[in-house]
N, C-alpha and C positions, 0 to 999 in steps of 0.2 A: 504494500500500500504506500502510495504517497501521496500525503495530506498535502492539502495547500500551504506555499512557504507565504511569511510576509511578506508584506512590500520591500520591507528593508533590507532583503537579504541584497538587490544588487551592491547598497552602500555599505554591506560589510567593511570590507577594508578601510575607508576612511573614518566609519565611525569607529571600531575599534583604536585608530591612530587619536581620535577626540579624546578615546577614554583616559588613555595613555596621559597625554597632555592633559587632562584635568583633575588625573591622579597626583602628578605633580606638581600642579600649584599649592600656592601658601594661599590662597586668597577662602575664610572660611566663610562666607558670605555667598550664597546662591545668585549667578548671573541674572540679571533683569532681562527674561522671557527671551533664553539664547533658544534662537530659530532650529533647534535639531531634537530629532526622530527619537510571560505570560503569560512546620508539622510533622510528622512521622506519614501518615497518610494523610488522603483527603478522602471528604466522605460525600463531597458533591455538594459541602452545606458552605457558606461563607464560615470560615476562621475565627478566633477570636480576636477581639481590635487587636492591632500593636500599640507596643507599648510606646513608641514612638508621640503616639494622637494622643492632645489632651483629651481629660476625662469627657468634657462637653462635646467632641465630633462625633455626631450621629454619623455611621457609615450605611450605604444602602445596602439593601437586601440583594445577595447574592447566592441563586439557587441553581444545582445544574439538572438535569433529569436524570432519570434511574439509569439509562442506560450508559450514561458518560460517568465516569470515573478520574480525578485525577490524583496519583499519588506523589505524594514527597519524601523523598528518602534524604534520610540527615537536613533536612531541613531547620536545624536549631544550631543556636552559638550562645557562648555562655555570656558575651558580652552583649550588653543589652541593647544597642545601638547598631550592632549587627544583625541581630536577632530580629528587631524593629524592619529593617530593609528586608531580610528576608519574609517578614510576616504580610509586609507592602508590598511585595512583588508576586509570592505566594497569591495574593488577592487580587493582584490586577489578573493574572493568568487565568485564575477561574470568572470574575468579571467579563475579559473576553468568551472564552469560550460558551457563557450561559450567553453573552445575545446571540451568539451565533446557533449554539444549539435548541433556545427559547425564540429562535424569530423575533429577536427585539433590538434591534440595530440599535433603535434611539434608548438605549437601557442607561443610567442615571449612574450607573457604575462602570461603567466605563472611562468617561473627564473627570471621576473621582481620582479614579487611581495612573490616567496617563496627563499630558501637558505638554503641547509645543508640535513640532512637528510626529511626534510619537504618537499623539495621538487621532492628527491626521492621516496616520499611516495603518494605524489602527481602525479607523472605522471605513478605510476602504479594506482593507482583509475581512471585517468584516460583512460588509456590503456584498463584498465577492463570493459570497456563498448565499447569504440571503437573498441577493439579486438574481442570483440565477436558480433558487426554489432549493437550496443545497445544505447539507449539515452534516455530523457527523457520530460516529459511535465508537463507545468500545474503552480503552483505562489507557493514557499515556503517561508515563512512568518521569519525573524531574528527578535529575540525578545532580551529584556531583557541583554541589554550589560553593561561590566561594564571593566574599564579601572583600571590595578592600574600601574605608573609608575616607576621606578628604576632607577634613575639618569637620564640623557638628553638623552642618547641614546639606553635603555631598557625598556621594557613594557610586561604586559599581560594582556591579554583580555580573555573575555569567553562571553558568548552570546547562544541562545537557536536557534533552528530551528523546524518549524511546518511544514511537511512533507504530512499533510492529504490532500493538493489538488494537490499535484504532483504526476506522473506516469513513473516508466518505460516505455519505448517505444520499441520496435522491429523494427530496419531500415527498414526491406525488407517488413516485413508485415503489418507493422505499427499499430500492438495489443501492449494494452493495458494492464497493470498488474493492476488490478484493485481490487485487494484484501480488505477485511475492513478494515479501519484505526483501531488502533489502539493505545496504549500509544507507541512502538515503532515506530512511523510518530514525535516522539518528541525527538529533540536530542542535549545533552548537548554538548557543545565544551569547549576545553580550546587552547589559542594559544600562545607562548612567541614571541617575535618581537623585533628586533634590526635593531636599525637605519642605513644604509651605508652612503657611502659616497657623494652620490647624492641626501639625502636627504627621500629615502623612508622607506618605515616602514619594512621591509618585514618578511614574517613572516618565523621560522628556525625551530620551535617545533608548533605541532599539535595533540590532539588529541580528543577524540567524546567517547559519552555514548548515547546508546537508551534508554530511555525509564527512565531519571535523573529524580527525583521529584522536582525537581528545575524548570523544564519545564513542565513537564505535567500539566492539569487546575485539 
């Protein structure tokens, strides 16, 4: 099987070179609206807040249906601040996929948890499936995450996806893409995240590789 990549995978290599350079600055103060671009398990329910969001951030409701699964392995760090980015990324990822697999493109959790060009890239991946009557099924697997932070309120994450037990789905007819996995069912991310004002991590840059050797076994 292979699932739809994001938009952003062409701009892989540059955004990764973004990451880089914003790993290394000293500046701890989040850029003003810079122009750039998905637990132990999951149980398809929305998360509990991170600890990141003050107490007062109502987050919206995040549900995905029976049939979609997502799991998190090692998805925990004992620093709290790490812990927070992952628990914000954790939630954007199921945020995505419930509009995609609930038909709800314009879903309220989605600009919660993305910003900037990421999340314009974001609601066309998700367009791209809903537009054309499209969804999917089945448990994809996030592996291997890894947090590095940039002052209080910057971060990047990157983290792996294993794709071999999910499927495209067909709304109306409800077939199946059920093509052989492949090393493309493995797919590298990188994401940068900057903190608002309410406290969530959200992420502003995104972007994916199939088939990274980082993630394949």
């Amino acid at each position: 099987m292979k699932r739809r990549t994001l938009p952003a995978v062409a701009a892989f290599a540059s955004a990764a070179a973004l990451l880089l350079s914003a790993c290394g600055s000293d500046d701890e103060s989040p850029k003003e609206k810079d122009p750039i671009a998905g637990a132990e398990t999951g149980d398809g329910k929305s998360a509990s807040p991170s600890a990141s969001a003050s107490k007062g951030t109502e987050r919206p409701s995040v549900s995905l249906p029976g049939d979609v699964k997502n799991v998190f392995q090692n998805w925990k760090d004992t620093d709290a601040v790490s812990d927070a980015v992952l628990n914000d990324t954790r939630e954007r990822i199921n945020a995505t996929d419930a509009a995609i697999t609930n038909n709800d493109p314009e879903s309220p959790a989605v600009p919660f948890y993305y910003e900037g060009k990421a999340l314009l890239d974001a609601a066309k991946w998700i367009t791209g499936y809903t537009g054309d009557n499209y969804t999917f099924t089945g448990t994809t697997r996030y592996f291997l995450p890894s947090v590095t932070k940039n002052g209080g309120t910057k971060a990047s994450v990157s983290y792996c996806s294993d794709e071999t037990k999910v499927f495209d789905k067909d709304r109306k007819t409800e077939k199946l893409d059920k093509s052989t996995p492949s090393d493309d069912s493995y797919v590298y991310y990188k994401a940068q995240l900057v903190k608002n004002e309410a406290g969530i991590w959200q992420t502003t840059q995104l972007a994916s590789e199939r088939g990274n050797k980082t993630c394949t076994p």
